[in-house]
C-alpha positions in Angstrom: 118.5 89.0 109.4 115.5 89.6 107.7 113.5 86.8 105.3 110.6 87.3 103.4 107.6 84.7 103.8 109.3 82.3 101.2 112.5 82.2 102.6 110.9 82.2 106.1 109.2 79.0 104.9 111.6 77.2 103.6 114.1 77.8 107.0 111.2 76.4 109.1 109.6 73.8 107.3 106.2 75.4 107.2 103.9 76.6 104.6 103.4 80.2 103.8 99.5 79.3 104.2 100.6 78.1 107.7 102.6 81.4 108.8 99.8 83.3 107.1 96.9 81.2 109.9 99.6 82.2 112.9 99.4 85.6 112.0 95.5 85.6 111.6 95.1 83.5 115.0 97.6 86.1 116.7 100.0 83.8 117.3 103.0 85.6 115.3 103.4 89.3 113.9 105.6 89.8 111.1 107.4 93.0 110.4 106.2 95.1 107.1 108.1 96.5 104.9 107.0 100.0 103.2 104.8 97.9 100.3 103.4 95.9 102.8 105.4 92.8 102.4 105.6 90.7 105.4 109.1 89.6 106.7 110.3 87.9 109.5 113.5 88.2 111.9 116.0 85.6 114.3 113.4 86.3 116.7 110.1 84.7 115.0 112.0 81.4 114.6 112.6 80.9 118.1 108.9 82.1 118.6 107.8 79.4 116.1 109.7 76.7 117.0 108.3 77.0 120.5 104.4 76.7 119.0 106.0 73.8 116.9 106.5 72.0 120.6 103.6 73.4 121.7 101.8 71.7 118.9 103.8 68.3 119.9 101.9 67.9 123.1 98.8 68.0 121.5 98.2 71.7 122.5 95.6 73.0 119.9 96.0 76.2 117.9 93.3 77.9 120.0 94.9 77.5 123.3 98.1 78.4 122.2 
């Protein structure tokens, strides 16, 4: 399934301003669409949940 950033947002429980820093630090790549548009897949939650626990044990952005 495919969610835009908002929807993406609101089925993680992070901020679009956080995805957006992920993607900047290189820690997730969203899909485009042909405008541009990011979206996100099944995959990425996973991948996001796992920095999420990451994050838990203190693990800071950077080393991630």
């Amino acid at each position: 399934m495919q969610y835009s950033i908002g929807q993406f947002s609101k089925l993680i429980n992070i901020s679009e301003y956080t995805l957006r820093y992920y993607e900047n630090e290189k820690l997730i790549t969203p899909d485009r669409d042909n405008n541009g548009r990011r979206y996100y897949n099944d995959s990425d939650i996973s991948w996001i949940e796992f920095i999420k626990r990451l994050k838990d044990t203190g693990m800071p952005i950077k080393e991630i």
